[in-house]
C-alpha positions as CSV (number, residue, x, y, z in Angstrom):
1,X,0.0,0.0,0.0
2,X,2.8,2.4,0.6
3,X,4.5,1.7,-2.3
4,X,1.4,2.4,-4.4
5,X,1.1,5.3,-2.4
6,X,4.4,6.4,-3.5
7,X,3.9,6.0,-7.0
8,X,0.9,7.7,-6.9
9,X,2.2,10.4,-5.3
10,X,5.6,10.2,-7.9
11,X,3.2,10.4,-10.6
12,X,1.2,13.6,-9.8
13,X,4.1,15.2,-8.7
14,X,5.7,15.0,-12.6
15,X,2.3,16.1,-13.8
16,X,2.4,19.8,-15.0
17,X,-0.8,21.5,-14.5
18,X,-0.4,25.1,-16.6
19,X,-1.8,27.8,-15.4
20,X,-5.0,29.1,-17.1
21,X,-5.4,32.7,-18.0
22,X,-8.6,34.6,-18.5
23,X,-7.3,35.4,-22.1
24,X,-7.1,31.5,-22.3
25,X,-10.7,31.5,-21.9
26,X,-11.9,34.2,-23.9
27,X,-10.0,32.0,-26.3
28,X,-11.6,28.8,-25.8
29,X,-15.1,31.1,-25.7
30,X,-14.3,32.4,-29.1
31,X,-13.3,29.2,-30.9
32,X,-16.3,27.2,-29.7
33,X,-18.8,30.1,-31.3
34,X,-16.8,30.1,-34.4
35,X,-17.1,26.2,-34.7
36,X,-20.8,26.2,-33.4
37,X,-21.5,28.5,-36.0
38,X,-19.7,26.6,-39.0
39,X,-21.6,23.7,-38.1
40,X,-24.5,25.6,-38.8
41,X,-23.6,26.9,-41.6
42,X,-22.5,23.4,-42.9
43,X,-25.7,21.8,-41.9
44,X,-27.4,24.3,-44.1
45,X,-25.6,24.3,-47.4
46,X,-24.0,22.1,-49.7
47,X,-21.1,22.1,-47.6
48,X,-23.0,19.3,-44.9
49,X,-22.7,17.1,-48.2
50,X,-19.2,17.7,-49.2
51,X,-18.5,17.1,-45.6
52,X,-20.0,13.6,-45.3
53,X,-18.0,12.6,-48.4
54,X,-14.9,13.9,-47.1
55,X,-15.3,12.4,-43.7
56,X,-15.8,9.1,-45.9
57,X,-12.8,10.0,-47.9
58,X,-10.6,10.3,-44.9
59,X,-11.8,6.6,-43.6
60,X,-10.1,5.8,-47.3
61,X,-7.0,7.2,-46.6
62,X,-6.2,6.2,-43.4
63,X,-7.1,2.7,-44.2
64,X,-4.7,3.0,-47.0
65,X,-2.2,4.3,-45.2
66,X,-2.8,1.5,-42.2
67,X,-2.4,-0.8,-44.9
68,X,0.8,0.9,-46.6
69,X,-0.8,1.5,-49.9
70,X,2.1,3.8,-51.8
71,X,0.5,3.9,-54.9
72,X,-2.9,5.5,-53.5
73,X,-1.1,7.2,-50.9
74,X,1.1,9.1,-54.0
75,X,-2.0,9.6,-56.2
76,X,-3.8,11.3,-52.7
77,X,-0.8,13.5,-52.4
78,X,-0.8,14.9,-55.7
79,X,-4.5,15.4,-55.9
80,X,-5.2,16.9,-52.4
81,X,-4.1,20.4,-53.6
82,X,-6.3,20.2,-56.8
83,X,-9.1,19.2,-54.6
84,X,-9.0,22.1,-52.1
85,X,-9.0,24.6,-54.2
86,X,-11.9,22.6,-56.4
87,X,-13.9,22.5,-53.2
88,X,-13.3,26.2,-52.6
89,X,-14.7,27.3,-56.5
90,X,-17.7,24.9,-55.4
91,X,-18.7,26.6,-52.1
92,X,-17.9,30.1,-53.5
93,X,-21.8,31.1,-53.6
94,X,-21.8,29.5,-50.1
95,X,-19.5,31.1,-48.6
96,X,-20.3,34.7,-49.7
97,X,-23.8,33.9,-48.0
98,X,-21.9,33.2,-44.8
99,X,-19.8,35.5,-44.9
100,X,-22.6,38.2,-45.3
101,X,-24.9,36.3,-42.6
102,X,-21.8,37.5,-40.7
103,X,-22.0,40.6,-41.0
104,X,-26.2,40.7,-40.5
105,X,-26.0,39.2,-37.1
106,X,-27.8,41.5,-34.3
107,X,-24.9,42.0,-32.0
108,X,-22.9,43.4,-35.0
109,X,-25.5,45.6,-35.7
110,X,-26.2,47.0,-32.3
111,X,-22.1,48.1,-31.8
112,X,-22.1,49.2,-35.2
113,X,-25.7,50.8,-35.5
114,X,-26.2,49.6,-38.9
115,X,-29.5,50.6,-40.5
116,X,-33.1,51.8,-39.7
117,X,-33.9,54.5,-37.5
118,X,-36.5,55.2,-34.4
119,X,-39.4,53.9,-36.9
120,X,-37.7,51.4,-38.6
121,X,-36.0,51.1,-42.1
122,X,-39.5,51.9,-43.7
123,X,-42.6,53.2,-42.8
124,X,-46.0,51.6,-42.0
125,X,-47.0,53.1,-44.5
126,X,-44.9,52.2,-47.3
127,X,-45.6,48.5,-46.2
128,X,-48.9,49.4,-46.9
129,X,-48.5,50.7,-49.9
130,X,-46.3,47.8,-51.2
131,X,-48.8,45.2,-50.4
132,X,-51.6,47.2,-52.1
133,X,-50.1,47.5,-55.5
134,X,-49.3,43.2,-55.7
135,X,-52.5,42.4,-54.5
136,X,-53.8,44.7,-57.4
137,X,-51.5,43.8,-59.8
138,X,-51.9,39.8,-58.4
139,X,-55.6,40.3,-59.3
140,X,-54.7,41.2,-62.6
141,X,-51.7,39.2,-63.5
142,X,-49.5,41.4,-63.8
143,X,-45.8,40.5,-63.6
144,X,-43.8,42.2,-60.6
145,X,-40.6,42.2,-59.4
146,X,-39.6,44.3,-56.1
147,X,-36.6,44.1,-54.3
148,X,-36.3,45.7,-50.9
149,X,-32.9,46.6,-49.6
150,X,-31.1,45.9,-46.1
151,X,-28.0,46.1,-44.8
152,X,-26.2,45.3,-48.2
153,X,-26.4,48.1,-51.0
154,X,-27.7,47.1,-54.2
155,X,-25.9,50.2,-56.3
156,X,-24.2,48.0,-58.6
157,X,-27.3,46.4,-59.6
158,X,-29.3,49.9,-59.6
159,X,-26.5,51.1,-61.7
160,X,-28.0,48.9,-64.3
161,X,-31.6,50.0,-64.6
162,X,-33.1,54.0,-64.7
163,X,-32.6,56.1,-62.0
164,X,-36.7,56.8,-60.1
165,X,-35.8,58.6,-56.6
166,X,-39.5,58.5,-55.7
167,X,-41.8,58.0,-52.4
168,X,-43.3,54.7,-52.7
169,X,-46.7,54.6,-53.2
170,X,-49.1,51.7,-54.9
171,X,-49.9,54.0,-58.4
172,X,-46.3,54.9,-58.5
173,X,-45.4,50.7,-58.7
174,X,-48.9,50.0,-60.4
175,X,-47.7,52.6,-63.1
176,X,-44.1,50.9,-63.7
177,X,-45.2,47.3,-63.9
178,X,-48.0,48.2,-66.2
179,X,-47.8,45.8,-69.3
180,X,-45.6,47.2,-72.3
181,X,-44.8,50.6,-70.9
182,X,-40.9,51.3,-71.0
183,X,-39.9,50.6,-67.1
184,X,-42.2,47.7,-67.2
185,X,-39.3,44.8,-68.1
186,X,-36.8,44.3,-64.8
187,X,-36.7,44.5,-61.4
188,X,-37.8,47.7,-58.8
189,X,-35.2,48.6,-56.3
190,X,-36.3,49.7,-53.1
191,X,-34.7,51.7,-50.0
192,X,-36.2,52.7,-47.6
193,X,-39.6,55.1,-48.3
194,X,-38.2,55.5,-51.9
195,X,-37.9,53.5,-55.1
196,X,-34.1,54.1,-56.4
197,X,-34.6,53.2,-59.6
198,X,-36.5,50.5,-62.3
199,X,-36.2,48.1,-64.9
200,X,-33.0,46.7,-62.9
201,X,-31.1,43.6,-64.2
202,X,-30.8,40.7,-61.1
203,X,-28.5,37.6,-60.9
204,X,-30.0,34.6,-62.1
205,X,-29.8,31.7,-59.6
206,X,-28.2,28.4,-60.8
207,X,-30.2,26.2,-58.5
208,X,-32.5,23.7,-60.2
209,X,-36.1,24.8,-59.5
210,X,-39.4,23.8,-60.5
211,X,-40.4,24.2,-64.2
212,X,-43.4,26.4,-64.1
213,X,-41.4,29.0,-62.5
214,X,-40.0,31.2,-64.9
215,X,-37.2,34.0,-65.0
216,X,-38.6,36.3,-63.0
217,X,-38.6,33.6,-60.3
218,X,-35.2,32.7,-61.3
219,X,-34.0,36.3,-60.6
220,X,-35.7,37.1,-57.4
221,X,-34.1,33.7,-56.1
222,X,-30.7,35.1,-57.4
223,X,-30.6,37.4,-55.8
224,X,-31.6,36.1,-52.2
225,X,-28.8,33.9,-52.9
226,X,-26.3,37.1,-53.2
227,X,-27.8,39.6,-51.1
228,X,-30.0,39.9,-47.9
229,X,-33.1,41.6,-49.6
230,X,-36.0,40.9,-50.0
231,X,-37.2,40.2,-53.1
232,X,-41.4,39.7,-54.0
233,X,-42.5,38.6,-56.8
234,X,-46.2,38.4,-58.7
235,X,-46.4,35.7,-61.4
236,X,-47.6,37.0,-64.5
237,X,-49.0,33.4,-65.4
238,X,-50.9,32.8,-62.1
239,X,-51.6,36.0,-60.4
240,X,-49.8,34.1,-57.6
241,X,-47.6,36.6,-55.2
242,X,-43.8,34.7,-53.9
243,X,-41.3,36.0,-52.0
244,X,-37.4,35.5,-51.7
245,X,-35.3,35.8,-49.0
246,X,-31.6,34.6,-47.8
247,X,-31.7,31.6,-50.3
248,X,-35.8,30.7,-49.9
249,X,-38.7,30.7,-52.1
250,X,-41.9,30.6,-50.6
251,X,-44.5,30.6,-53.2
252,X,-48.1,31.6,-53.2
253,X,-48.0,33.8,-50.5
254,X,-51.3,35.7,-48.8
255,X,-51.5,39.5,-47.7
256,X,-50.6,38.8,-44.2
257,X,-47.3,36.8,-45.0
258,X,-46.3,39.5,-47.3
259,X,-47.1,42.1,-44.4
260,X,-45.2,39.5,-42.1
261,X,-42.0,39.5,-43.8
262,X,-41.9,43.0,-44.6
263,X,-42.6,43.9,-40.8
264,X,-39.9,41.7,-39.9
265,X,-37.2,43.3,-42.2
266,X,-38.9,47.1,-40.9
267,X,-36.0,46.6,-38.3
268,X,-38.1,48.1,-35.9
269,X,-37.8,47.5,-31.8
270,X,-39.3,44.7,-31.1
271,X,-42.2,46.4,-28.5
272,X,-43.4,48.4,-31.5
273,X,-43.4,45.0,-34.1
274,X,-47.0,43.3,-34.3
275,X,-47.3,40.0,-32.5
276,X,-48.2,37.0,-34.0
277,X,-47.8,37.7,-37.6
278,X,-44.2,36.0,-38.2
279,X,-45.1,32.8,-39.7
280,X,-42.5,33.2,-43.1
281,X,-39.6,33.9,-41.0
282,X,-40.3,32.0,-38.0
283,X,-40.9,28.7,-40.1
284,X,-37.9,29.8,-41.8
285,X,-35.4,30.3,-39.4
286,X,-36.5,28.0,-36.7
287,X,-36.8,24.7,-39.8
288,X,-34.5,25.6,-42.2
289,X,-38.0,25.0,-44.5
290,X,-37.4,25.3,-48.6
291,X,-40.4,25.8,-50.5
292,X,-39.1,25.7,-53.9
C-alpha cells in the first residue's frame, strides 16, 4: 500500500498543470462560437454534403495508409491540392452567403448601428403601400418584381436600370409594372420610403427549380442567394404573389405573409413589431424549411 502510495504520489508530482489565463478562456469562448457557427452553416448548405463525403474519404485514406498502400497514398498527395482549391470554387456562392450572414447578425449591428432609424427602415405606410399594389396587380396578372434593400447596398445592380428617386406609393409601382410601358421589363429597387430606380437587371440563380417557375422567379431567387433583400415577386402566369429571402422561395404567399415579412425586415424595436404575424420567417429560421 505504501508503495502504491508512493507511485501515486511520484506520478502527480511529474504532472504539469499550466496555469489558465482569463485570455485562455476568452479564447476557448471564441473558438467554440466560431465552430458552433460553422456547423451551422454546414448543416445548411452544400457544404454538410461535401463534408460527409470527405469524412468518408478520410476513412479511405487512413485505411490505405494502415495498410501501406504507396501507390494510393502518392495519387492522394498529388491530388489533395487540386481538390482544395476545387472545393473552394464549389462553395464560393456558399461562402459569400456566410460571410454576409456574418455581418447581419444583431450584436454586429447594435455596436455598429447599422441601418433603420426610431421607426424602422421603412414606414407603416410604405408597407402598406407595397402590399396594395401586388395584390392589385396579383388580381390582374401582372408581372412584378420588387426588391427591398437591407443592410447590403444594391448600387451596382441599380447602376443597371433608370434612375426613379421616388416616395413609394401603390400608383407609383402599379404605373411601372403596367404591361408594355418602357420601365415595365426588370426589377424595382427599393430603399427605404423610396424607389431608387426600375427596370433593374438581377442575378440569375443556378439552382434547379421547379419548371413552371420562370425568369422572373429565377432572378428574385438570385438574388436572395447574393444579397440579404427581400425580393417579391407576382407571377404573370398565375396572379400568384412569392417572396425571396436569404436563399428561400416561398410561393403563393397571402397578404398577411407579405405584411409578415416586410414587418420583420422594418428593423423596428421589437415592442413596436405586431405580435403574431411571423409565420414566413419563424418557419424559416427556426426549420431551415425550402419551398421551392
Amino acid at each position: 500500500m505504501q508503495r502504491l502510495r508512493a507511485i501515486l504520489s511520484n506520478y502527480f508530482t511529474d504532472i504539469h498543470i499550466p496555469s489558465i489565463r482569463w485570455t485562455d478562456i476568452v479564447e476557448i469562448i471564441v473558438l467554440a462560437v466560431l465552430i458552433y457557427y460553422l456547423m451551422i452553416w454546414i448543416r445548411k448548405t452544400r457544404a454538410y454534403a461535401l463534408l460527409r463525403m470527405l469524412l468518408i474519404v478520410a476513412v479511405f485514406v487512413i485505411i490505405a495508409a494502415l495498410l501501406n498502400m504507396t501507390t494510393i497514398m502518392w495519387v492522394i498527395q498529388h491530388v489533395a491540392s487540386v481538390a482544395i482549391l476545387a472545393i473552394v470554387v464549389i462553395l464560393q456562392p456558399e461562402l459569400r452567403h456566410g460571410l454576409m450572414e456574418l455581418g447581419q447578425k444583431n450584436w454586429v449591428g447594435s455596436i455598429l448601428q447599422l441601418g433603420g432609424s426610431e421607426n424602422g427602415r421603412f414606414s407603416d405606410r410604405t408597407i402598406d403601400e407595397i402590399i396594395r399594389a401586388c395584390a392589385e396587380m396579383a388580381k390582374v396578372r401582372t408581372g412584378v418584381l420588387i426588391v427591398i434593400e437591407q443592410e447590403i447596398p444594391l448600387t451596382e445592380f441599380e447602376d443597371t436600370g433608370i434612375e426613379i428617386d421616388a416616395v413609394v406609393s401603390s400608383q407609383l409601382l402599379i404605373n411601372i409594372f403596367e404591361k408594355n410601358t418602357p420601365l415595365h421589363d426588370g426589377a424595382v429597387i427599393v430603399r427605404g420610403d423610396r424607389v431608387v430606380a426600375a427596370t433593374c437587371y438581377l442575378p440569375l440563380s443556378e439552382r434547379p427549380i421547379d419548371k413552371d417557375l420562370g425568369t422572373r422567379h429565377r432572378a428574385a431567387l438570385g438574388m436572395a442567394e447574393s444579397s440579404d433583400a427581400l425580393v417579391i415577386v407576382v407571377s404573370e402566369e398565375t396572379g400568384h404573389i412569392s417572396l425571396a429571402y436569404r436563399g428561400d422561395l416561398d410561393r403563393d404567399v397571402d397578404a398577411g405573409t407579405l405584411k409578415a415579412a416586410l414587418v420583420k425586415i422594418q428593423n423596428k424595436s421589437e415592442q413596436d413589431q405586431p405580435k403574431g404575424i411571423f409565420r414566413f420567417f419563424s418557419r424559416k429560421e427556426k426549420n431551415g424549411e425550402k419551398n421551392i
